[in-house]
One Martini backbone bead per residue (centre of mass of N, CA, C, O) as a GRO file, in nm:
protein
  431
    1UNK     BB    1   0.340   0.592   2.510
    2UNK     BB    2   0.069   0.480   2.340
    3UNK     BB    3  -0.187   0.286   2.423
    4UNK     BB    4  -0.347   0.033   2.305
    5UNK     BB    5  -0.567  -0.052   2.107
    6UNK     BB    6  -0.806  -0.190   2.002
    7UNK     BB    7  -0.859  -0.417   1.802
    8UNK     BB    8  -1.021  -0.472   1.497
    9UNK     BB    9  -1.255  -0.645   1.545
   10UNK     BB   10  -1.460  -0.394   1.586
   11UNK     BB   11  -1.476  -0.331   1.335
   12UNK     BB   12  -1.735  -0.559   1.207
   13UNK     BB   13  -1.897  -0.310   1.290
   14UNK     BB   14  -1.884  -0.212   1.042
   15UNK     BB   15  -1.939  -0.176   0.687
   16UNK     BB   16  -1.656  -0.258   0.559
   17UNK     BB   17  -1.555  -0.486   0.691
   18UNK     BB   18  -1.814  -0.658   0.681
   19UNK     BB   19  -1.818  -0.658   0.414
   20UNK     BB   20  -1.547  -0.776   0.311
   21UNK     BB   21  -1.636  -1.051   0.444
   22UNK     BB   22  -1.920  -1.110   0.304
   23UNK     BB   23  -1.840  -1.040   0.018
   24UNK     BB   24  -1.557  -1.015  -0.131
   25UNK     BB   25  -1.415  -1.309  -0.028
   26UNK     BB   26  -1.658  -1.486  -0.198
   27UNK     BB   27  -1.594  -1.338  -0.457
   28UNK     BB   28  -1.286  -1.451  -0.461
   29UNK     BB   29  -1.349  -1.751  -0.453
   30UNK     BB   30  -1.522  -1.738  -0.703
   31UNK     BB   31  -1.314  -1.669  -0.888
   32UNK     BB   32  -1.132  -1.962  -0.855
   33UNK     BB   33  -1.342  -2.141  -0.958
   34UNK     BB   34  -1.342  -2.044  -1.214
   35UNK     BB   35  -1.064  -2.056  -1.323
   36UNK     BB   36  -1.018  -2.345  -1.289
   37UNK     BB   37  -1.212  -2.406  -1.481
   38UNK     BB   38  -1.100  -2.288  -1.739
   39UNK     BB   39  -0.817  -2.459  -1.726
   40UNK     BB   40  -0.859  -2.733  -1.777
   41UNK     BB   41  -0.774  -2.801  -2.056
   42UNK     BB   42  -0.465  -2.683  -2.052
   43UNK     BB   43  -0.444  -2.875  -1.758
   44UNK     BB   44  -0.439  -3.156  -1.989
   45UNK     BB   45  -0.197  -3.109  -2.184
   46UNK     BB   46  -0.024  -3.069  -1.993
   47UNK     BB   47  -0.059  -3.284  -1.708
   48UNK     BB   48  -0.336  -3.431  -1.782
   49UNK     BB   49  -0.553  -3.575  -1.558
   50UNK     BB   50  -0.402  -3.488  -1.292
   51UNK     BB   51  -0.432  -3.217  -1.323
   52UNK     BB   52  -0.758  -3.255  -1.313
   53UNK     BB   53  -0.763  -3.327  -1.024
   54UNK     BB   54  -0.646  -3.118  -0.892
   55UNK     BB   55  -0.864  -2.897  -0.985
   56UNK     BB   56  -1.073  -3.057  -0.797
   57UNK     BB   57  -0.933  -3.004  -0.523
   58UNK     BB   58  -0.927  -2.698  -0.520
   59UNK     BB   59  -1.197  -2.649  -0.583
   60UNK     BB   60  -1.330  -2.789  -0.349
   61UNK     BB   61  -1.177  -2.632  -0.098
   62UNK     BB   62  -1.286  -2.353  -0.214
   63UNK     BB   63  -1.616  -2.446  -0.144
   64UNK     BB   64  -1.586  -2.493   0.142
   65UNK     BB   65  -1.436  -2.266   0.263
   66UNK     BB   66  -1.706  -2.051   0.147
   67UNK     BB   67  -1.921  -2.180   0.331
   68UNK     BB   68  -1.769  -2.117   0.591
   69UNK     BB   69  -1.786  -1.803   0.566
   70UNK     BB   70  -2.110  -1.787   0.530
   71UNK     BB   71  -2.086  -1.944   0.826
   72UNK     BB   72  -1.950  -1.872   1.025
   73UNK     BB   73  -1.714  -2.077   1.097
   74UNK     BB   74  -1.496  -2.225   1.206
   75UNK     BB   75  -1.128  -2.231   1.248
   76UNK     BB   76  -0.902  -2.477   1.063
   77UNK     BB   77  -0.667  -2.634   1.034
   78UNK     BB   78  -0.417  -2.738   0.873
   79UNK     BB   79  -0.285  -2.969   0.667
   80UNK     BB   80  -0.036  -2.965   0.531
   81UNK     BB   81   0.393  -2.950   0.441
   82UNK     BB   82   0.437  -2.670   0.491
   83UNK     BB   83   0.646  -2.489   0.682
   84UNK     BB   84   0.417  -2.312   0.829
   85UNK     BB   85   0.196  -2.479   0.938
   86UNK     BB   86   0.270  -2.484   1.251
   87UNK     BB   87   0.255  -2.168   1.301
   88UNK     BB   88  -0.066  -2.154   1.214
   89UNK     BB   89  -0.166  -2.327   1.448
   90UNK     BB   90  -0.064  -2.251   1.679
   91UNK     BB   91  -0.196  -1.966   1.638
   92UNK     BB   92  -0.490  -2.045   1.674
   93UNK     BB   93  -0.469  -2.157   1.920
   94UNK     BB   94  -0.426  -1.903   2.055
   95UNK     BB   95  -0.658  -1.741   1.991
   96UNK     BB   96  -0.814  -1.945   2.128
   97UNK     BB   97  -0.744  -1.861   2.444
   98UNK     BB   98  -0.748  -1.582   2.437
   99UNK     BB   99  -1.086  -1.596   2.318
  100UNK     BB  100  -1.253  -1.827   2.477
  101UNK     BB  101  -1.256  -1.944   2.153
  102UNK     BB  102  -1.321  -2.047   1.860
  103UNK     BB  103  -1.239  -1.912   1.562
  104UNK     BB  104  -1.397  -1.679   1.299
  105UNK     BB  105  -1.502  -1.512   1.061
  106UNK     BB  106  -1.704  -1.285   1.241
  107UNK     BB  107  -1.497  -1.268   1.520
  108UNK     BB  108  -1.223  -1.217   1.410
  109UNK     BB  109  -0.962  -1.073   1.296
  110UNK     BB  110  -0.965  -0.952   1.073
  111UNK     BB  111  -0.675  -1.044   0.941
  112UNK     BB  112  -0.665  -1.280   0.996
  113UNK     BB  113  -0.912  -1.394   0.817
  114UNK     BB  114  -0.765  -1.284   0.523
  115UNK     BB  115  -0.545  -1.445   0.563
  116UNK     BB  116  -0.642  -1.759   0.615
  117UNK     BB  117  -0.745  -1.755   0.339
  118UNK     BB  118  -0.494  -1.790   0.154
  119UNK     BB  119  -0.394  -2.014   0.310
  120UNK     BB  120  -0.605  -2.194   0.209
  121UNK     BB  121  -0.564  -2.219  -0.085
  122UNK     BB  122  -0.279  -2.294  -0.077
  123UNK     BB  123  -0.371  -2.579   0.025
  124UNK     BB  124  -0.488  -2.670  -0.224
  125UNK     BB  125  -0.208  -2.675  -0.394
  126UNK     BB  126  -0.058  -2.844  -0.174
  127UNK     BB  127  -0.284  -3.126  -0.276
  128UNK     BB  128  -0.128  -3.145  -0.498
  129UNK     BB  129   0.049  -3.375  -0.732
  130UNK     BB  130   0.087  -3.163  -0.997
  131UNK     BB  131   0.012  -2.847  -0.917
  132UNK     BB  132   0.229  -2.726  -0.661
  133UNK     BB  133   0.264  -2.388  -0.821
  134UNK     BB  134  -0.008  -2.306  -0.844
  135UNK     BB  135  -0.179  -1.992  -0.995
  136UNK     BB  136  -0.501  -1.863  -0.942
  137UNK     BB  137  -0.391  -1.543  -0.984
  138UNK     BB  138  -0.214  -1.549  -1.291
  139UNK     BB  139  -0.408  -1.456  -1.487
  140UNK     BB  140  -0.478  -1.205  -1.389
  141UNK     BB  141  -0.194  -1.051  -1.376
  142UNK     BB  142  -0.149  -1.046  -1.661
  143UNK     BB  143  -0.345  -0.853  -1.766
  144UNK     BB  144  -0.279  -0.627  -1.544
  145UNK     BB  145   0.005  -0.588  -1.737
  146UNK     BB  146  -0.119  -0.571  -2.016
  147UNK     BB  147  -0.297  -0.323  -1.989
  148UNK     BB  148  -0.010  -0.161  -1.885
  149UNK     BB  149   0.174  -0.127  -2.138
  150UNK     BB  150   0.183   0.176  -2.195
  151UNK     BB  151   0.297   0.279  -1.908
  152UNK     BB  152   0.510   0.125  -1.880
  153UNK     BB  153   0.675   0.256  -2.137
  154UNK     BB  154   0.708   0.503  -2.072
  155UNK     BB  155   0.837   0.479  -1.792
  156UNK     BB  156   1.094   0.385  -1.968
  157UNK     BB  157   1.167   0.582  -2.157
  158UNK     BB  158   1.196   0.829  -1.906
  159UNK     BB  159   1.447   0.631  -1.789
  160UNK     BB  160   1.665   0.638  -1.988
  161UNK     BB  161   1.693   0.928  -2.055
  162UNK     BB  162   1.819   0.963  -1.745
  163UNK     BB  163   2.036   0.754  -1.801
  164UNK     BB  164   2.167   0.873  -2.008
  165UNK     BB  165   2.222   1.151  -1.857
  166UNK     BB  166   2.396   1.066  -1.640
  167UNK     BB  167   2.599   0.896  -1.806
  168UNK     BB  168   2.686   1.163  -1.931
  169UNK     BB  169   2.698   1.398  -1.666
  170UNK     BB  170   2.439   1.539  -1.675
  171UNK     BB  171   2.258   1.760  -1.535
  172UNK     BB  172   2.034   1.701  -1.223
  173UNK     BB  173   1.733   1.652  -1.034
  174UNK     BB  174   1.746   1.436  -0.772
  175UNK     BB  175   1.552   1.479  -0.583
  176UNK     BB  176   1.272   1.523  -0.760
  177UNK     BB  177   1.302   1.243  -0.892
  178UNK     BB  178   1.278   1.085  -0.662
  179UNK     BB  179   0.998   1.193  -0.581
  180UNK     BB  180   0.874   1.109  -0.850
  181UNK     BB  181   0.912   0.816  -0.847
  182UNK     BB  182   0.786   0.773  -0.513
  183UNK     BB  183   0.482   0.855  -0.659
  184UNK     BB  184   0.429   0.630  -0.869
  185UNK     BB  185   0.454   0.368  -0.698
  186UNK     BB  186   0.238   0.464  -0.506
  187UNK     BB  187   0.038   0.495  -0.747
  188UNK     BB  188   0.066   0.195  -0.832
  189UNK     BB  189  -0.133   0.079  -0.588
  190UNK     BB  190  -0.445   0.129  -0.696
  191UNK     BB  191  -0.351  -0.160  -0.832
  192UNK     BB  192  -0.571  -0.405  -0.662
  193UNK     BB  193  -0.711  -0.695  -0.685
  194UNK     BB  194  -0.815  -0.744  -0.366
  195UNK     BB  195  -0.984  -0.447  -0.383
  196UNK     BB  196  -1.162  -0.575  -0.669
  197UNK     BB  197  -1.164  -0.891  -0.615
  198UNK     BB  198  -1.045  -0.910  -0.941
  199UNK     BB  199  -1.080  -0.730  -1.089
  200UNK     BB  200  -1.026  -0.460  -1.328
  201UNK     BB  201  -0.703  -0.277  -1.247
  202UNK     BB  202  -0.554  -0.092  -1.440
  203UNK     BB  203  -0.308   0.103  -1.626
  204UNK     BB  204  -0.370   0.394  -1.861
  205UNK     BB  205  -0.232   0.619  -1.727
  206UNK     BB  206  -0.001   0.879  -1.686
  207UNK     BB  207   0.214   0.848  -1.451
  208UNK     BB  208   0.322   1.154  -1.464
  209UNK     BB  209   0.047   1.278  -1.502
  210UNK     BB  210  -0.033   1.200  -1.156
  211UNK     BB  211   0.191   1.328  -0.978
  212UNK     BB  212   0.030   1.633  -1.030
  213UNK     BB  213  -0.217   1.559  -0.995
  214UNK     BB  214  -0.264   1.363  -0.694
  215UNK     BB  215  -0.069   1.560  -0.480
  216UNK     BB  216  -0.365   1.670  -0.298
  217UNK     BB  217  -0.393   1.345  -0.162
  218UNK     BB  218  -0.151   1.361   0.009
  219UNK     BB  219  -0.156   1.339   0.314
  220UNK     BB  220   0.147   1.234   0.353
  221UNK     BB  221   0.473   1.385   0.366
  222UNK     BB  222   0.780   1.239   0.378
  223UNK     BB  223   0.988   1.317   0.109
  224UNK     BB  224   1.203   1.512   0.277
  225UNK     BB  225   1.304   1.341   0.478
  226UNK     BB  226   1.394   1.075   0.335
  227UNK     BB  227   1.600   1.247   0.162
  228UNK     BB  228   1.792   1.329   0.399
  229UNK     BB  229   1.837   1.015   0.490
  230UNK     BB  230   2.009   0.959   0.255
  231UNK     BB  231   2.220   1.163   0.221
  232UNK     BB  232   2.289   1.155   0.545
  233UNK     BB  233   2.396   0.861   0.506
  234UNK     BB  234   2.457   0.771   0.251
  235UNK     BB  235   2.504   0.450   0.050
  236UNK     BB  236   2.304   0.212   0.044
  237UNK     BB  237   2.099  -0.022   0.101
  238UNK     BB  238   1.740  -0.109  -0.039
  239UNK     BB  239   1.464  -0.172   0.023
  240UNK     BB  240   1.174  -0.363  -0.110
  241UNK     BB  241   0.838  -0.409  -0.034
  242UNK     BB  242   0.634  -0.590  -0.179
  243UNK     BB  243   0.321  -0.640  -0.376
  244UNK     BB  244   0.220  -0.540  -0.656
  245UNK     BB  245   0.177  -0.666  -0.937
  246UNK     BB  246   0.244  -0.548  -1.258
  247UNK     BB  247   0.236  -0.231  -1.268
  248UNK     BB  248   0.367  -0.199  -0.936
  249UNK     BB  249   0.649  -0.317  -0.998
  250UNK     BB  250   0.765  -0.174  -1.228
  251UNK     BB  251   0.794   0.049  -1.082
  252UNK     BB  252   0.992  -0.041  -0.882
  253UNK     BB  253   1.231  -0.089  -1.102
  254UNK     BB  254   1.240   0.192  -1.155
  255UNK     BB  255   1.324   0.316  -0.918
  256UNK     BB  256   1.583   0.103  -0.856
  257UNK     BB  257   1.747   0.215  -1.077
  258UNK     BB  258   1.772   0.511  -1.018
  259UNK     BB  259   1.915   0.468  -0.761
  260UNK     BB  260   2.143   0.344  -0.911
  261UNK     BB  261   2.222   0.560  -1.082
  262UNK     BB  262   2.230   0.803  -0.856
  263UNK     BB  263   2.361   0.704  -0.598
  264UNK     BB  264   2.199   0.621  -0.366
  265UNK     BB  265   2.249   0.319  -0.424
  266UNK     BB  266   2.362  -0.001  -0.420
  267UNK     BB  267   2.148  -0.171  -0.335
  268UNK     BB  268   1.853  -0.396  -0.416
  269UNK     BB  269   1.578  -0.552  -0.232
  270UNK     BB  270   1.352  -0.769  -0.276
  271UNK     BB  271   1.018  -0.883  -0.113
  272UNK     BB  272   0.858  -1.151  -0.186
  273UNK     BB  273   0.610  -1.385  -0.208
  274UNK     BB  274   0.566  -1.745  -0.147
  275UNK     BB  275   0.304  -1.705  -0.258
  276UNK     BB  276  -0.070  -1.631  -0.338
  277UNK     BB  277  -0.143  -1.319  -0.254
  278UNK     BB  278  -0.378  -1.085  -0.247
  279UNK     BB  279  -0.395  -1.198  -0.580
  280UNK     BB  280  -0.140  -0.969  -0.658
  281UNK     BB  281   0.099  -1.046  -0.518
  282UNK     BB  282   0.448  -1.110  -0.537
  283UNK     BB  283   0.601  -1.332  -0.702
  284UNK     BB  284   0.875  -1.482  -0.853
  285UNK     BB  285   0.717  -1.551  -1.089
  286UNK     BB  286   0.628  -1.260  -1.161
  287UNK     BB  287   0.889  -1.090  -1.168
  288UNK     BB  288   0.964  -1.291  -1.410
  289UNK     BB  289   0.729  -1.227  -1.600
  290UNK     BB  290   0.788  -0.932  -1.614
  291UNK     BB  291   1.073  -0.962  -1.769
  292UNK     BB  292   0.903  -1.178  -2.009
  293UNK     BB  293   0.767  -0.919  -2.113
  294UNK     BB  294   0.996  -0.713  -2.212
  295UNK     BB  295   1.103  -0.952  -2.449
  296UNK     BB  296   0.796  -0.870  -2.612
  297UNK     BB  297   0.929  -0.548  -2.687
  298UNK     BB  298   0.997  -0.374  -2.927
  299UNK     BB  299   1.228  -0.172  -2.791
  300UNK     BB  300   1.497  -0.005  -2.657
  301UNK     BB  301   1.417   0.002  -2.357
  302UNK     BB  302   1.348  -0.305  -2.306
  303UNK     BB  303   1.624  -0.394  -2.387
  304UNK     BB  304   1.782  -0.272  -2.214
  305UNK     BB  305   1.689  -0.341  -1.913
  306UNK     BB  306   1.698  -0.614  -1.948
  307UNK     BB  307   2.004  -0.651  -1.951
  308UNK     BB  308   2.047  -0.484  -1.688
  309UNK     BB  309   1.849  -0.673  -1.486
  310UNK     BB  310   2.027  -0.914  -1.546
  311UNK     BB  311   2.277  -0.820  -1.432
  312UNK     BB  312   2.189  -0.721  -1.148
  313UNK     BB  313   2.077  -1.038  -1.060
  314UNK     BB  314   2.410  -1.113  -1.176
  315UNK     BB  315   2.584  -0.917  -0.936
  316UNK     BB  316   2.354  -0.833  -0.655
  317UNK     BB  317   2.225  -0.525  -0.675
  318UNK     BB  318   2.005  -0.753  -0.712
  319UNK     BB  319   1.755  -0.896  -0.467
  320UNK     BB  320   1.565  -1.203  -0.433
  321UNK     BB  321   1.333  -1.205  -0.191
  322UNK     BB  322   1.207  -1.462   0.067
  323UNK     BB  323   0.949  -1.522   0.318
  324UNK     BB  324   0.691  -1.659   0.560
  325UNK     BB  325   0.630  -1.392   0.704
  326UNK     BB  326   0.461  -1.255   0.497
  327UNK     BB  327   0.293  -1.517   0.491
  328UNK     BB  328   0.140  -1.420   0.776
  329UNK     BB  329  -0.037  -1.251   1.038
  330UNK     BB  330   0.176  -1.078   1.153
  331UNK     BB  331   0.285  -0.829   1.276
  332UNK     BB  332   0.596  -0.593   1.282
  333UNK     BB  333   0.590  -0.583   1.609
  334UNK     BB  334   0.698  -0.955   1.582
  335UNK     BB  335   0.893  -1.016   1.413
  336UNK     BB  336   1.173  -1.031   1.621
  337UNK     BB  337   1.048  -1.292   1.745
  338UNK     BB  338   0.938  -1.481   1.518
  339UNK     BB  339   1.179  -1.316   1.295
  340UNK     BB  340   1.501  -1.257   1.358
  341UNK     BB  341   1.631  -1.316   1.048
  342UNK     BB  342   1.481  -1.090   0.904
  343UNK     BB  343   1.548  -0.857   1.094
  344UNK     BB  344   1.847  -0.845   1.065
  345UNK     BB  345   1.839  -0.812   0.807
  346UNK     BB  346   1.677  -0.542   0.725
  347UNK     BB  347   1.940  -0.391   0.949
  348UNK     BB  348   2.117  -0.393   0.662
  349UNK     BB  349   1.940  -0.109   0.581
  350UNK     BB  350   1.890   0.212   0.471
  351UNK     BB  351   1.604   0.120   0.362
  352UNK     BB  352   1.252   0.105   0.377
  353UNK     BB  353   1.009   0.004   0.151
  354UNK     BB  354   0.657  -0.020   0.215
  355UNK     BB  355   0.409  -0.139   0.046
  356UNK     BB  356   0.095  -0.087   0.097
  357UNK     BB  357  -0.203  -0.170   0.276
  358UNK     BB  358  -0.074  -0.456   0.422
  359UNK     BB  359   0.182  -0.349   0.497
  360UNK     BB  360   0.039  -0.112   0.710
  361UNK     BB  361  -0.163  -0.275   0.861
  362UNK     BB  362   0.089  -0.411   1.005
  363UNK     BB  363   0.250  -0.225   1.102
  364UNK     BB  364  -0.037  -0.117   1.284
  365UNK     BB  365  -0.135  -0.428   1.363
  366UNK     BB  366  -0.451  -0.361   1.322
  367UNK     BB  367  -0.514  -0.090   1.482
  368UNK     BB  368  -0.774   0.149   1.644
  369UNK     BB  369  -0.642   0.443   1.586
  370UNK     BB  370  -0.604   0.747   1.622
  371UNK     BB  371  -0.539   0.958   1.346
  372UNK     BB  372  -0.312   1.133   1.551
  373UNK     BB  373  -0.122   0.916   1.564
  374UNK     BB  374   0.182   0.862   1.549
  375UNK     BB  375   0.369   0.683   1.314
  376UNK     BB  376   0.597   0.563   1.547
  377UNK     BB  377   0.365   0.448   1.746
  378UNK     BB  378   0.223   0.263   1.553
  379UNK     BB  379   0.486   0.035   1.550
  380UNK     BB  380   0.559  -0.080   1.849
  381UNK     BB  381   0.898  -0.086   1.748
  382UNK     BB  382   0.934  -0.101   1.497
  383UNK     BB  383   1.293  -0.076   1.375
  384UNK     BB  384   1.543  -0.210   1.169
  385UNK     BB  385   1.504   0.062   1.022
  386UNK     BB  386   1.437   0.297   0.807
  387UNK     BB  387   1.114   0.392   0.725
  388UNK     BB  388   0.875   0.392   0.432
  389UNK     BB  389   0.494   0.439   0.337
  390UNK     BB  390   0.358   0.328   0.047
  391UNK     BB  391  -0.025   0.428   0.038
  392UNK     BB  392  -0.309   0.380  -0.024
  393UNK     BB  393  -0.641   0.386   0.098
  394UNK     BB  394  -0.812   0.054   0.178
  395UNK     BB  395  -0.837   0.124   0.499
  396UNK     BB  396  -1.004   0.216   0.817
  397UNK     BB  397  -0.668   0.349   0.864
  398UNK     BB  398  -0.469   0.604   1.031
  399UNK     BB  399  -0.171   0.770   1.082
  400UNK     BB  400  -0.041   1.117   1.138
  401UNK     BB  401  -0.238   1.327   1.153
  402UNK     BB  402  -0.410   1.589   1.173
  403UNK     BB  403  -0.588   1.844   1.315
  404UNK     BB  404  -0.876   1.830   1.100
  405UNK     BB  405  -0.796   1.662   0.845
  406UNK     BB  406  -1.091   1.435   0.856
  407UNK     BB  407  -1.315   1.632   0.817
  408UNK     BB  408  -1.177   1.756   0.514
  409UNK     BB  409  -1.184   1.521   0.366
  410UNK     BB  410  -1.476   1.399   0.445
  411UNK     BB  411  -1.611   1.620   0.274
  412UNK     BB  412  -1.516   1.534  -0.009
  413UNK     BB  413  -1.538   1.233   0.092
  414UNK     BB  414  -1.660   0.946   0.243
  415UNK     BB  415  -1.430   0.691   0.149
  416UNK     BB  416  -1.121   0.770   0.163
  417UNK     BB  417  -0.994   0.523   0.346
  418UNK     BB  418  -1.140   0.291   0.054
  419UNK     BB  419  -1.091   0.416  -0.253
  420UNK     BB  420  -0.762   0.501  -0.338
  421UNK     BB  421  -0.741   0.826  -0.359
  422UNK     BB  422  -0.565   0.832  -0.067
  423UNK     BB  423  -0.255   0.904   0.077
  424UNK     BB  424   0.056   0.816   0.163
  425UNK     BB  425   0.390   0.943   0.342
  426UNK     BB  426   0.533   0.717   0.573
  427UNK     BB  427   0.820   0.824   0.844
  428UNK     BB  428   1.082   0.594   1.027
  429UNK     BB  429   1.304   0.685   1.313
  430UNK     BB  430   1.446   0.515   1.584
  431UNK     BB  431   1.761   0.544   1.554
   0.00000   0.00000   0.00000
């Protein structure tokens, strides 16, 4: 196995991590408390006057954080009494001990940093009276679920007619299919509210005509590999480590379905973030809302759909999990020390498929790999189950790619790594 590379705390000095820590974080905090500021009146309307003193302590908590990290001063202890503040706290002390000073936002590892940041916004609705459920990237997401709504609907109208030529008998191309719902899933993640500060970044062309303009960006494709391990394992249940809500769960609801319809898994389970992180990414209020969103459309598919998923929520074959381990900052190769009961979980699915950029970083640890090493040595012994990467590049780490891979894309794109127009779909079995 290969030796261990330095932590990604190194990227600080290159200008894309810099970026991300000085410009974009201060960015979506500030749009944190504009959010807030506009919601005082509803949120007066609805829980009266604590209510609005509620929202001056998250302004407040949240504007103080802000401070914080433009002066990058230390980071501090939680004050909250959530379930993980132990955890968080005593992981404080550790990387304190381990850097011979207390960590800051401009000295410690990005992936720490950027996590410590949505967990600092958490402990402020934390401290609320009775918003203490309030979603303040809650706005954002309903929008860019409500833009995609287009995309949407096609991609559930040809999951009908699949499913109903499938329910008929009907020969279909199950391999084809299947690549092709994980080409959409894939690229459903470049709509990803926390690269883009929180702006407006919604699905609005067809997503089935995505998946031939551009399967040329797939860096890495292993879903011929993927393949082969669904059939010759025969169906068991699916994991979806989900990511962003809005456009990018709607595909994934559409995967899960077409796995149940055309019998490659028996269930899949989902696995959603316990509050709001990274923007956009998925909590059980969004998965529902995502489906009272089906039932405000007047169509076949979404009536069909509706029913079915609702079906599926109540009979087992869908289930929706969290875990406190997703939204702590550790990678996934401490999974088994840290959280041995999801880890043990995971070990029960026949298909680990994990969304998006943050869960890749978790992946691969974010240590600054050299780009050709394999993704199997890059996970540094995680695998409770066989597992596939679907991920869009939006941070400068990848590994897997062929010798000279780099030179070629880079000629190409200057920003390849970190503008989400490339991607991988990246297979690891180490069982």
């Amino acid at each position: 196995m290969e030796s261990v590379p330095q932590a990604l705390s190194a990227r600080k000095k290159n200008s894309f991590a810099y970026k991300t820590i000085k410009e974009r974080l201060p960015v979506i905090l500030a749009k944190v408390a504009d959010s807030v500021f506009r919601a005082k009146t509803v949120i007066k309307e609805n829980h009266g006057e604590q209510g609005q003193e509620d929202l001056k302590t998250i302004a407040g908590c949240v504007s103080k954080m802000r401070n914080e990290l433009m002066t990058s001063k230390p980071l501090i202890p939680l004050e909250d009494n959530r379930s993980d503040t132990k955890v968080w706290n005593d992981y404080l002390e550790e990387v304190a001990e381990r850097e011979e000073e207390p960590p800051s936002w401009f000295t410690s590892s990005w992936l720490y940093v950027e996590t410590y940041m949505y967990r600092r916004i958490q402990e402020a609705v934390e401290k609320c009276a009775v918003l203490k459920q309030y979603d303040v990237f809650q706005e954002q997401k309903e929008k860019a679920l409500s833009d995609s709504h287009e995309a949407v609907m096609i991609l559930l109208k040809y999951l009908l007619t699949l499913v109903q030529e499938i329910e008929e008998g009907k020969k279909i191309d199950t391999q084809l299919l299947f690549k092709e719902f994980m080409q959409v899933c894939l690229w459903g993640n470049k709509c990803d509210l926390s690269i883009s500060a929180g702006l407006e970044n919604s699905q609005k062309s067809c997503p089935l005509d995505q998946v031939n303009t551009l399967r040329p960006y797939i860096l890495i494709d292993d879903l011929d590999t993927v393949w082969n391990k669904i059939v010759s394992s025969g169906p068991g249940r699916v994991d979806i480590i989900l990511d962003n809500a809005g456009f990018e769960v709607a595909t994934d609801l559409c995967l899960a379905e077409f796995l149940l319809t055309s019998k490659l898994a028996t269930s899949v389970n989902f696995h959603a973030k316990a509050f709001s992180w990274f923007v956009s990414d998925v909590t059980p209020v969004d998965f529902e809302n995502t489906l009272q969103r089906l039932m405000m459309c007047n169509s076949m598919a979404t009536d069909f759909f509706l029913k079915r998923w609702k079906g599926r929520l109540e009979d087992g074959t869908w289930k929706l999990q969290v875990h406190d381990f997703w939204t702590t900052p550790f990678p996934y190769c401490e999974m088994k020390s840290r959280s041995p009961d999801l880890y043990e979980e995971l070990s029960k699915s026949k298909l680990l498929i994990f969304k998006g950029d943050l869960n890749y970083r978790k992946l691969l640890s974010d240590l600054d790999w050299p780009t050709t090493t394999p993704f199997e040595t890059s996970l540094q012994g995680f695998g409770p189950s066989p597992l596939v990467s679907l991920r869009a590049l939006k941070a400068d780490l990848v590994t897997g790619l062929q010798e000279g891979q780099v030179e070629k894309v880079a000629a190409q794109d200057a920003n390849w790594m970190v503008d989400g127009s490339w991607a991988v779909i990246s297979f690891a079995d180490k069982q």
